[in-house]
TORKOL-4160 file (C-alpha; in steps of 0.2 Angstrom, whole numbers, padded with zeros to 4 digits, m for minus):
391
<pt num="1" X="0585" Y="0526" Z="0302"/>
<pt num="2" X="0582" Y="0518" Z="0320"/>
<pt num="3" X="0566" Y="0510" Z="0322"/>
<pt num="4" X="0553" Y="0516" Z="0335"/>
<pt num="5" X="0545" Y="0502" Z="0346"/>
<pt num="6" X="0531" Y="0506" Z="0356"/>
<pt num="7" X="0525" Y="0501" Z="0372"/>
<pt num="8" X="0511" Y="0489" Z="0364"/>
<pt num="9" X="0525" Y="0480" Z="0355"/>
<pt num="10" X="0540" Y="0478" Z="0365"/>
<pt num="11" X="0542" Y="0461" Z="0373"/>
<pt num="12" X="0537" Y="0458" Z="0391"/>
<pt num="13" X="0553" Y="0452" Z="0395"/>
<pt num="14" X="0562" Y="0468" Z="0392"/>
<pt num="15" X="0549" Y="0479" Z="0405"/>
<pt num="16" X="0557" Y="0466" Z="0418"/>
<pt num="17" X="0576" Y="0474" Z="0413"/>
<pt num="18" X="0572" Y="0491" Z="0417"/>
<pt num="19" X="0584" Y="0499" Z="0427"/>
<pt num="20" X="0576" Y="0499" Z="0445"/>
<pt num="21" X="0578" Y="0518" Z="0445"/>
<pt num="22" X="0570" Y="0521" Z="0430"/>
<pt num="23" X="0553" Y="0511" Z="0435"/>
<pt num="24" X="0552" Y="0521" Z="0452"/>
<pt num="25" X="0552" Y="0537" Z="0439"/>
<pt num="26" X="0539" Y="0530" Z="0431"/>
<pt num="27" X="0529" Y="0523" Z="0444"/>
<pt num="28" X="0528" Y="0538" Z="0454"/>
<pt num="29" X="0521" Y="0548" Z="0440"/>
<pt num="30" X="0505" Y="0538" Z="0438"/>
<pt num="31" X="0491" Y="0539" Z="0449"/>
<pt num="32" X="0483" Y="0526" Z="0460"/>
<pt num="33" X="0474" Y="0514" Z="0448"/>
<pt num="34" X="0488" Y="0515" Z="0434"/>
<pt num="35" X="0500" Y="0513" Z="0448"/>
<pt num="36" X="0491" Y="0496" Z="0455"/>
<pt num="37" X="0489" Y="0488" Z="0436"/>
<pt num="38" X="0509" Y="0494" Z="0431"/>
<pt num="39" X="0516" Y="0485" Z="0447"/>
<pt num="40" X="0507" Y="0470" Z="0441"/>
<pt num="41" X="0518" Y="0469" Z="0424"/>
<pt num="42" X="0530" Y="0457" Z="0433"/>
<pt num="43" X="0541" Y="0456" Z="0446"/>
<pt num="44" X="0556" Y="0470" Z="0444"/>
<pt num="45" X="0541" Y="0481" Z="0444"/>
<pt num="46" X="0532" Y="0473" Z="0459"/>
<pt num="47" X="0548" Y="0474" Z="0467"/>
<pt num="48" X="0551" Y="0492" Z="0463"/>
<pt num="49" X="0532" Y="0498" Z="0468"/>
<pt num="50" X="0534" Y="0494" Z="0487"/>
<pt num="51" X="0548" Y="0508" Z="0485"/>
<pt num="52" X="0539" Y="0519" Z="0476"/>
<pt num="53" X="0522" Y="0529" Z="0479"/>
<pt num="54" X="0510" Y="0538" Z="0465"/>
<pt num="55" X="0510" Y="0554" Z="0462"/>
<pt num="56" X="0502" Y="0567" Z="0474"/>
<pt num="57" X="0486" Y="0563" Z="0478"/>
<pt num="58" X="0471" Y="0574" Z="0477"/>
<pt num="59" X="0459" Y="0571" Z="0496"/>
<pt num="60" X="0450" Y="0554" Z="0497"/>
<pt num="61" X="0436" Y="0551" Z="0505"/>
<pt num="62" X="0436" Y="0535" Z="0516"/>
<pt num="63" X="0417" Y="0527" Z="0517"/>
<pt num="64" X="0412" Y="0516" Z="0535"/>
<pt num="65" X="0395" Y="0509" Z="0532"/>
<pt num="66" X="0381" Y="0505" Z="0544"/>
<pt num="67" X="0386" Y="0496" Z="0558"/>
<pt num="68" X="0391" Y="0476" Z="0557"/>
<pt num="69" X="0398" Y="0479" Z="0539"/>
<pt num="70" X="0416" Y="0473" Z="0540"/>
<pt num="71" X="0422" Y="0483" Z="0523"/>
<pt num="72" X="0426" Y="0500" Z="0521"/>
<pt num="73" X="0425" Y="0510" Z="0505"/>
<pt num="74" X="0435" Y="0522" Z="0495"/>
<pt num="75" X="0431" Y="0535" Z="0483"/>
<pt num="76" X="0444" Y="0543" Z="0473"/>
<pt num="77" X="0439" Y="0561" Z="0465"/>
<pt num="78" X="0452" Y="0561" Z="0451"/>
<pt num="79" X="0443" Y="0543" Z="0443"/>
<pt num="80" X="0425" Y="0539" Z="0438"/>
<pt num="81" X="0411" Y="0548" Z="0450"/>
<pt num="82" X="0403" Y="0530" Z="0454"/>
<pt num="83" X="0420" Y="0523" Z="0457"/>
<pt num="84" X="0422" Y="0515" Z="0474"/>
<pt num="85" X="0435" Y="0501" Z="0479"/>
<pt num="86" X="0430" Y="0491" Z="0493"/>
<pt num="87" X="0443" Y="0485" Z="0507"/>
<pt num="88" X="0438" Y="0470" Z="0516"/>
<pt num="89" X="0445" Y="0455" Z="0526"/>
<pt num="90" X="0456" Y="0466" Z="0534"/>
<pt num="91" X="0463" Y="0456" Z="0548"/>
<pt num="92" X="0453" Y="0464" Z="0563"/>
<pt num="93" X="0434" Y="0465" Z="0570"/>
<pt num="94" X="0432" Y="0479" Z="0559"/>
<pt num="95" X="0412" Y="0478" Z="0558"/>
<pt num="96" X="0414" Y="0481" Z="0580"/>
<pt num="97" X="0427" Y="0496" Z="0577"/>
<pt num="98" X="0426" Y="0514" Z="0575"/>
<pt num="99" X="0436" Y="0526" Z="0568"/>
<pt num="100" X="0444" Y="0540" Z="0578"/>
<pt num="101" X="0457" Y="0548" Z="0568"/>
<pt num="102" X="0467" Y="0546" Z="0550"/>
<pt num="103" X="0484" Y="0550" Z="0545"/>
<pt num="104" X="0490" Y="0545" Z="0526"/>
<pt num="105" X="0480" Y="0524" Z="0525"/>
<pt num="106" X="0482" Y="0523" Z="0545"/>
<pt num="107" X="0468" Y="0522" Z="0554"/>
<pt num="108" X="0466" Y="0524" Z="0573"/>
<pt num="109" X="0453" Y="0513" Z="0579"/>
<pt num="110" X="0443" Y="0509" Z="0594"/>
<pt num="111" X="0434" Y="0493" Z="0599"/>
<pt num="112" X="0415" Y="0499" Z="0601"/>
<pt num="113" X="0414" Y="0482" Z="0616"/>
<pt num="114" X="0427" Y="0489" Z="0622"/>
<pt num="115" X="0434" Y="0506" Z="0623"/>
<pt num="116" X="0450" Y="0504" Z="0631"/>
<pt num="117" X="0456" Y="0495" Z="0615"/>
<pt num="118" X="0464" Y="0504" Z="0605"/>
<pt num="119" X="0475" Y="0501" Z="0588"/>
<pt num="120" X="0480" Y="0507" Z="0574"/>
<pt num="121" X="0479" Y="0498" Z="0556"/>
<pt num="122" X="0485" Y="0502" Z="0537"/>
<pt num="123" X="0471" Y="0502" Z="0527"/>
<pt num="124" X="0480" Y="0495" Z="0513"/>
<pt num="125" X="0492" Y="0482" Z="0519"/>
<pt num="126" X="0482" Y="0479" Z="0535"/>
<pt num="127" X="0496" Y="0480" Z="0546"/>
<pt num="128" X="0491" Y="0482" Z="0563"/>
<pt num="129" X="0497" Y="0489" Z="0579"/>
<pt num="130" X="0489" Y="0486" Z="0597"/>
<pt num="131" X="0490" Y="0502" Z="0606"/>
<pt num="132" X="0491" Y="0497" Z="0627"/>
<pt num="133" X="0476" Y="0497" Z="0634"/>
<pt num="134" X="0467" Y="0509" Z="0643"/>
<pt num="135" X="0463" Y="0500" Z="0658"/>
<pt num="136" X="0479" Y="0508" Z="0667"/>
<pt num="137" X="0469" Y="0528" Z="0666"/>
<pt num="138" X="0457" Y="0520" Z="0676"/>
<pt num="139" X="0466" Y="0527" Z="0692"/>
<pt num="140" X="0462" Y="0546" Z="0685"/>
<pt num="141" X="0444" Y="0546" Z="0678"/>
<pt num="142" X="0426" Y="0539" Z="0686"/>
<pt num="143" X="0422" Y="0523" Z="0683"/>
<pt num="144" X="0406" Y="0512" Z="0688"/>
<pt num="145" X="0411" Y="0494" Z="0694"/>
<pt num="146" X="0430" Y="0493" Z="0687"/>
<pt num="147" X="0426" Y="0496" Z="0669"/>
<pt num="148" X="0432" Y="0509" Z="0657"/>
<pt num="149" X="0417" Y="0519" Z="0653"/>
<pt num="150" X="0426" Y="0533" Z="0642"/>
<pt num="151" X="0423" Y="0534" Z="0623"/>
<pt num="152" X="0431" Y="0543" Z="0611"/>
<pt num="153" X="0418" Y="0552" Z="0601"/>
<pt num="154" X="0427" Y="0561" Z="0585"/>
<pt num="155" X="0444" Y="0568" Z="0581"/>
<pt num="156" X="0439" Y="0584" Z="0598"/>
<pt num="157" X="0445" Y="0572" Z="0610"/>
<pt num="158" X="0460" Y="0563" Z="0597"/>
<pt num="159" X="0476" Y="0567" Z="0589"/>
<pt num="160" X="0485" Y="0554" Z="0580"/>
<pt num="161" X="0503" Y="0556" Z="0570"/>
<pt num="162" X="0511" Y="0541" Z="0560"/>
<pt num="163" X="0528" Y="0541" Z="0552"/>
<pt num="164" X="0529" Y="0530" Z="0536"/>
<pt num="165" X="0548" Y="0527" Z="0536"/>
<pt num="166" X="0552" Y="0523" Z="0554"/>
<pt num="167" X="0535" Y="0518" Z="0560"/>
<pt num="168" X="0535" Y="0530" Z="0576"/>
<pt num="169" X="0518" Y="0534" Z="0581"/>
<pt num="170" X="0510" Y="0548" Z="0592"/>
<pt num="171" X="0492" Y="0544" Z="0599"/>
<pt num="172" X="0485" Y="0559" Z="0609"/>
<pt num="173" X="0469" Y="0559" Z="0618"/>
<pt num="174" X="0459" Y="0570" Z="0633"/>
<pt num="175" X="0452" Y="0563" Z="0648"/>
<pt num="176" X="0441" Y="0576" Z="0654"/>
<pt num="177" X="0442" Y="0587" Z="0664"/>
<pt num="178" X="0459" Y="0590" Z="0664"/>
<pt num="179" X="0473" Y="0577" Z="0661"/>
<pt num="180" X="0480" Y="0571" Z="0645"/>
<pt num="181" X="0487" Y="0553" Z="0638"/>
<pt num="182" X="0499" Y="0551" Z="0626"/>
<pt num="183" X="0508" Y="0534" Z="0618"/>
<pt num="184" X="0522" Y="0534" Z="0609"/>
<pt num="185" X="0530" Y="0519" Z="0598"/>
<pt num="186" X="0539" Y="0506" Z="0613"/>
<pt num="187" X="0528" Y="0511" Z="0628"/>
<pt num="188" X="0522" Y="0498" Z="0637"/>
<pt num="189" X="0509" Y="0511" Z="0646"/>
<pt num="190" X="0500" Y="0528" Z="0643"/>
<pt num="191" X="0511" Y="0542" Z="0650"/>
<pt num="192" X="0500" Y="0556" Z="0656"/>
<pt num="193" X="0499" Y="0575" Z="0659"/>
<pt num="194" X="0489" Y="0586" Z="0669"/>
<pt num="195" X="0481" Y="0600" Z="0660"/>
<pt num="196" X="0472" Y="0616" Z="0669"/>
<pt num="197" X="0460" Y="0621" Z="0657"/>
<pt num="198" X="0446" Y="0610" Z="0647"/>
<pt num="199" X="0452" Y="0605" Z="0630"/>
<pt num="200" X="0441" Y="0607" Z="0615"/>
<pt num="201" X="0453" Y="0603" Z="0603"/>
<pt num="202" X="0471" Y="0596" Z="0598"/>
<pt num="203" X="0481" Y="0597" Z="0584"/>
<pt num="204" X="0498" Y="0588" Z="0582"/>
<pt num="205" X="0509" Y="0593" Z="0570"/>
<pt num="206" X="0528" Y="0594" Z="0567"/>
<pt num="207" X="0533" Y="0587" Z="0585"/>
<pt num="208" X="0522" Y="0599" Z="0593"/>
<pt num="209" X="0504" Y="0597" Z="0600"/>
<pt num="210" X="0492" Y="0611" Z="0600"/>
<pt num="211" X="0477" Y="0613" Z="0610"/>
<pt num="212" X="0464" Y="0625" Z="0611"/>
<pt num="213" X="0457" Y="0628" Z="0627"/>
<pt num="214" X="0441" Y="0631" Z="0637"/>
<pt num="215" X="0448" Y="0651" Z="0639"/>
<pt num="216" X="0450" Y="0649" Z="0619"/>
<pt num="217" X="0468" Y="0650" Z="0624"/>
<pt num="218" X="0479" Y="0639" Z="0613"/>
<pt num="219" X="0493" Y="0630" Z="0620"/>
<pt num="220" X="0507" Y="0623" Z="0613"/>
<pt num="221" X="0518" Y="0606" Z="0619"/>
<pt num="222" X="0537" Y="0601" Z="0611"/>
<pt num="223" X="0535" Y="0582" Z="0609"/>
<pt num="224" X="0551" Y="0578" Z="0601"/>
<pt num="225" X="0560" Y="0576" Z="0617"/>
<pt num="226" X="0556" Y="0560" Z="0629"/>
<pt num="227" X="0545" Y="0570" Z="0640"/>
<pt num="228" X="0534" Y="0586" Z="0633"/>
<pt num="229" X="0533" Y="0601" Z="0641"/>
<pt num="230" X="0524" Y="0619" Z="0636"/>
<pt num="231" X="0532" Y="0629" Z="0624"/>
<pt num="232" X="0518" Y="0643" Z="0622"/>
<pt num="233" X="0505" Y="0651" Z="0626"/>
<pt num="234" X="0493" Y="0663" Z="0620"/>
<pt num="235" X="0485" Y="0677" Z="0633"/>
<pt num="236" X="0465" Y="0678" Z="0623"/>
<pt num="237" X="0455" Y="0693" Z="0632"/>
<pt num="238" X="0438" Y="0682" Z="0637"/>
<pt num="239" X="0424" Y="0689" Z="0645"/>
<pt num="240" X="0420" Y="0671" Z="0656"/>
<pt num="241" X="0402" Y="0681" Z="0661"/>
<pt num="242" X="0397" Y="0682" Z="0644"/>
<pt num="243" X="0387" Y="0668" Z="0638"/>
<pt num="244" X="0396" Y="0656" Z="0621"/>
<pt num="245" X="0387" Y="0665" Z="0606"/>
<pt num="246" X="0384" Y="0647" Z="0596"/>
<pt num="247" X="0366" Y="0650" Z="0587"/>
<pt num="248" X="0365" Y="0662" Z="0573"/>
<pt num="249" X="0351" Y="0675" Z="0570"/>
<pt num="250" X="0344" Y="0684" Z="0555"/>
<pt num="251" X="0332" Y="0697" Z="0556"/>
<pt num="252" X="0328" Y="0690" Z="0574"/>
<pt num="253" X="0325" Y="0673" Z="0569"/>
<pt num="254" X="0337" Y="0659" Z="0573"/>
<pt num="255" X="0345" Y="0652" Z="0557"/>
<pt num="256" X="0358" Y="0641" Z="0565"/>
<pt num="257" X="0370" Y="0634" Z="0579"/>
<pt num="258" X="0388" Y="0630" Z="0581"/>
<pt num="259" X="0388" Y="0610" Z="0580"/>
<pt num="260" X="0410" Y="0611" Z="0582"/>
<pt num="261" X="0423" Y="0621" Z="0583"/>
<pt num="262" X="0440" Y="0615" Z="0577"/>
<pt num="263" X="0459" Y="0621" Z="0580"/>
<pt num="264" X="0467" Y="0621" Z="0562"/>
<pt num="265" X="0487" Y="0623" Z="0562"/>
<pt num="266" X="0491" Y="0632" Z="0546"/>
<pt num="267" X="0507" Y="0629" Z="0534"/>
<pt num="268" X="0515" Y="0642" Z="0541"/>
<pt num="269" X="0512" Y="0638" Z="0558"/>
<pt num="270" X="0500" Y="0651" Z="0561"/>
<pt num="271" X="0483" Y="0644" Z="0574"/>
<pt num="272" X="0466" Y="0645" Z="0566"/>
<pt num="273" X="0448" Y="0641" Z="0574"/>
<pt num="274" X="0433" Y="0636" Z="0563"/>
<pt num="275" X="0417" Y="0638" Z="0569"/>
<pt num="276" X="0406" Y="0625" Z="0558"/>
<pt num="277" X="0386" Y="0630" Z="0558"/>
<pt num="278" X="0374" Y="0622" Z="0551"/>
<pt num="279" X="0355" Y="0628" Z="0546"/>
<pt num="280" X="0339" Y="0623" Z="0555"/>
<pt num="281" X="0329" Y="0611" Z="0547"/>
<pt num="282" X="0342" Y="0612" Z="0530"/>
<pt num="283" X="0358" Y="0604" Z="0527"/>
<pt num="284" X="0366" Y="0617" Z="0523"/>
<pt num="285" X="0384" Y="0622" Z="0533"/>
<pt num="286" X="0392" Y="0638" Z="0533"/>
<pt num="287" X="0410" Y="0641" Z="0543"/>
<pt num="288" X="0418" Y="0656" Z="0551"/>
<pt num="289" X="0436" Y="0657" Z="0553"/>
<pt num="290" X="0446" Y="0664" Z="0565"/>
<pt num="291" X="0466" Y="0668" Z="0566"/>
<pt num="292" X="0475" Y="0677" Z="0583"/>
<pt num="293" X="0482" Y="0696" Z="0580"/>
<pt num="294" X="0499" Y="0698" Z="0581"/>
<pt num="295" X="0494" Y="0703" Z="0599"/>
<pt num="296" X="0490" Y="0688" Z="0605"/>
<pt num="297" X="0473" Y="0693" Z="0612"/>
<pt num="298" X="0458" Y="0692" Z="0600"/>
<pt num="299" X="0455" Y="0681" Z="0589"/>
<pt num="300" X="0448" Y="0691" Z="0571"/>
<pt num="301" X="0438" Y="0684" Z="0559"/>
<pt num="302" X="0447" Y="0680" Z="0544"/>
<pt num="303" X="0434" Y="0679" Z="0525"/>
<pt num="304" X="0450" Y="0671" Z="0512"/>
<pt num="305" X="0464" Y="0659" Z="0513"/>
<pt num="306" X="0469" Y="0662" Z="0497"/>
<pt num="307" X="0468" Y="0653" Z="0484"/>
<pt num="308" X="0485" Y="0643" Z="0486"/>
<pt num="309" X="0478" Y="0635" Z="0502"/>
<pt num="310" X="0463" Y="0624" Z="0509"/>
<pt num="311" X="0459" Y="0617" Z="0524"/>
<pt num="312" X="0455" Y="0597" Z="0529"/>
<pt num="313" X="0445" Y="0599" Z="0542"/>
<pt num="314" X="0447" Y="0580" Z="0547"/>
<pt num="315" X="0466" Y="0582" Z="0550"/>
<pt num="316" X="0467" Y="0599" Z="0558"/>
<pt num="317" X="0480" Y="0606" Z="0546"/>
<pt num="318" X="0481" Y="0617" Z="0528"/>
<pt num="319" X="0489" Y="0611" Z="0513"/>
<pt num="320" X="0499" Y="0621" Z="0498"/>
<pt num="321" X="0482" Y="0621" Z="0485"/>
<pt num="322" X="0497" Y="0620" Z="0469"/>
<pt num="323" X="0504" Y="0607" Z="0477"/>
<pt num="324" X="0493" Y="0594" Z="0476"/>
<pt num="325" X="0486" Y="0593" Z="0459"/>
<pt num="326" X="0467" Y="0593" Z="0460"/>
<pt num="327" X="0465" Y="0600" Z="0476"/>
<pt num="328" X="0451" Y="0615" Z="0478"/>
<pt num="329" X="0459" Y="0633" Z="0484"/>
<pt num="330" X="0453" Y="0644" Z="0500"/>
<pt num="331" X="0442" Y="0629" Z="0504"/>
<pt num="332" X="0438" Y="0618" Z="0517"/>
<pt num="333" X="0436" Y="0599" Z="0516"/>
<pt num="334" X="0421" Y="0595" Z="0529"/>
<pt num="335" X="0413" Y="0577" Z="0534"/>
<pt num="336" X="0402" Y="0582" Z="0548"/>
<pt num="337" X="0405" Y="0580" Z="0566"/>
<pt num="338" X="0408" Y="0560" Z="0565"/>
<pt num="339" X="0395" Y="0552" Z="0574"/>
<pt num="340" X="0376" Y="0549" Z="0570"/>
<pt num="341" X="0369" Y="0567" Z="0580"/>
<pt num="342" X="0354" Y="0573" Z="0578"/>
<pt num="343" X="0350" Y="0591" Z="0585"/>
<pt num="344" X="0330" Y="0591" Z="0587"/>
<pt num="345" X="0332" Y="0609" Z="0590"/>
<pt num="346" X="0339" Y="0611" Z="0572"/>
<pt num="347" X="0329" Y="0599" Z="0565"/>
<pt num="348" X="0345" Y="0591" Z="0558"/>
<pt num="349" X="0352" Y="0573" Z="0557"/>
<pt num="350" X="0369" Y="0566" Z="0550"/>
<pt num="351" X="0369" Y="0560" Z="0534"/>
<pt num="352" X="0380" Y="0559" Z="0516"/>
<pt num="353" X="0377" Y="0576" Z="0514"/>
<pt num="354" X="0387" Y="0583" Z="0526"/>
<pt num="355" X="0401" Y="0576" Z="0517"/>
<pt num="356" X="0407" Y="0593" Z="0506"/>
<pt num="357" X="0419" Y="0607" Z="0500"/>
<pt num="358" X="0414" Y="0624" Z="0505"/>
<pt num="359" X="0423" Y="0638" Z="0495"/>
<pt num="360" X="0426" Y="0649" Z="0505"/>
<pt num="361" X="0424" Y="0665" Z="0492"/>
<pt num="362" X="0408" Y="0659" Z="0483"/>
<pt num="363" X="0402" Y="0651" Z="0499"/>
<pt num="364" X="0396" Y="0638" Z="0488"/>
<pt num="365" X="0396" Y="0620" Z="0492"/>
<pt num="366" X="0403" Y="0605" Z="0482"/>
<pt num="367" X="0399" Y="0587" Z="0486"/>
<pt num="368" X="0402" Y="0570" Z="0480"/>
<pt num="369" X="0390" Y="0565" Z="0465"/>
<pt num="370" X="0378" Y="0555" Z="0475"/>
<pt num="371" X="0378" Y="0539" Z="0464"/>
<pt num="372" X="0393" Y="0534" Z="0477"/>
<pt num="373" X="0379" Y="0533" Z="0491"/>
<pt num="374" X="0367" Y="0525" Z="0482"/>
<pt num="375" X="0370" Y="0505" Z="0486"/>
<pt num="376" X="0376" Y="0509" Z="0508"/>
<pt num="377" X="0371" Y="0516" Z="0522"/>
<pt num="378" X="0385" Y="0526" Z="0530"/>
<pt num="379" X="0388" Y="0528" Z="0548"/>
<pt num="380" X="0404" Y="0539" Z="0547"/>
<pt num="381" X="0417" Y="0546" Z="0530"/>
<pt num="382" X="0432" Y="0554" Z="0534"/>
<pt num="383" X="0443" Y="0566" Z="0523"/>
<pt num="384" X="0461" Y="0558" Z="0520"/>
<pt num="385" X="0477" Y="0561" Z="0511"/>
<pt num="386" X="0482" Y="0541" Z="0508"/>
<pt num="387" X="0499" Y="0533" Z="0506"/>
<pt num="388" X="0503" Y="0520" Z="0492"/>
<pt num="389" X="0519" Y="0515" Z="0500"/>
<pt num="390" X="0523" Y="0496" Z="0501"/>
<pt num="391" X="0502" Y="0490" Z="0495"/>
């Protein structure tokens, strides 16, 4: 009869004979924190973990503290509910830098001294990539004594793509009223495009950019060629003389306002726009969502997903819900509107509970326990799917 030897009592040196193969099986079966201690075993498994990623991952939730802080924190749902792991000495002026945008562990940053620097950092291998500056836009937008006076505020203005494997990037970005920039990996300069309609919001997905538009038109550019061009548009019937219905009434009393309205690009393509309203003198949010008719000109409210989908907010896009394990159905992942606003007509300021999933069936509203908040003060937190990938 063959003896069975477990894992407890098999000699270390043998883990280090693995076949390389089978240690990338194992390795991208475990989640995050098993993954870090098992590349730690020795080095064939070191080795055979910057190959290797753990298994789907439910949504993080990156943490920026107050202002002058240079660490971030990360809170990982599927572990203890006080768990953080705190990312520091990362290489840059992180404590003077704000986050624009995410995409798997990059990060598209902006120097708060100076807002024509931009780059872009892994939050786990703190590789960095300086994006060119800014300074060459001056031409097409106002500027006081030959300084760069526009700042990005949150992901309305921003789009951002990263490819893990070949390192090509796409950074996106609105210069109001009406021109676009875009940077691509090897440019030397941003390239530029002139828009005729005021963009509230861009999505890029799958080599194509979406905008939505000040006519609540949405537009749609093919970036996989060398120069983009327009692919679609929609034709929205819009009554310009009526005035935008953003506050909310009950019973004649007003109960809330629009802070944001987002473009989301759906699995299947398909355009959403998600109106997110928050309560006067409450913190409580609410969302209406929006598809286009098979017509092209009305958008209709839409009340379900479905439960094999959910929207991150943060990134513009919906995910398969069975896909990634964890992961709550015909919901939507919301941080707020990413910069400290007050609205003294709601009565509302930014804070760690604006960080939530709102279900959009019960219209109930989950949040992180709040033991995670306790020992910071955040200025921003951001939704993000991460990428273990060479850490």
């Amino acid at each position: 009869m063959s003896q069975v030897v477990s894992c407890g009592e098999m000699e270390p040196n043998r883990w280090s004979k693995l076949p390389s193969d089978l240690i990338q099986m194992v390795l991208e079966r475990l989640g995050f924190a098993d993954f870090q201690r098992a590349k730690s075993v020795c080095s064939s498994w070191h080795y055979a973990s910057k190959k290797s990623s753990p298994k789907n991952q439910i949504p993080w939730l990156i943490l920026f503290p107050e202002k002058g802080k240079d660490y971030c924190l990360l809170f990982n749902p599927e572990e203890k509910r006080d768990k953080l792991y705190r990312l520091q000495n990362l290489g840059v002026n992180f404590s003077n830098s704000s986050c624009l945008a995410t995409y798997g562990s990059w990060l598209l940053m902006q120097d708060d001294h100076q807002y024509n620097l931009l780059y872009i950092l892994n939050i786990f291998t703190c590789e960095k990539i300086d994006l060119p500056s800014m300074k060459s836009q001056l031409s097409i937008v106002e500027s006081e004594d030959d300084m760069f006076l526009v700042k990005l505020d949150n992901n309305r203005d921003v789009s951002f793509w990263f490819d893990e494997k070949t390192k090509d990037y796409v950074v996106i970005w609105i210069i109001q009223p009406r021109f676009m920039v875009y940077s691509r990996k090897g440019d030397k300069y941003w390239k530029q495009i002139e828009l005729f309609n005021f963009a509230f919001d861009m999505v890029y997905k799958d080599d194509q950019l979406y905008l939505y538009t000040s006519s609540r038109d949405v537009k749609v550019f093919d970036f996989s060629q060398d120069i983009p061009r327009q692919i679609f548009e929609t034709q929205v019937n819009y009554d310009y003389s009526r005035k935008q219905e953003d506050v909310f009434y009950y019973d004649g009393l007003q109960v809330g306002k629009i802070k944001n309205e987002n473009l989301v690009v759906r699995v299947t393509g398909e355009v959403l726009r998600v109106k997110s309203i928050v309560l006067c003198n409450s913190d409580v949010w609410h969302f209406r969502i929006y598809k286009m008719d098979s017509s092209n000109s009305e958008w209709e409210k839409l009340d379900s997903l479905g439960e094999e989908e959910a929207i991150f907010l943060d990134l513009g896009i919906t995910v398969l819900a069975n896909t990634i394990q964890g992961v709550n159905g015909n919901s939507i992942y919301f941080s707020g509107n990413h910069n400290n606003y007050c609205d003294s007509d709601l009565g509302h300021f930014w804070s760690e509970k604006d960080i939530l999933i709102f279900n959009l069936g019960t219209q109930e509203i989950e949040r992180p326990h709040p033991s995670i908040f306790l020992p910071i003060q955040l200025s921003n937190a951001r939704w993000f799917v991460p990428n273990f990938k060479q850490m």
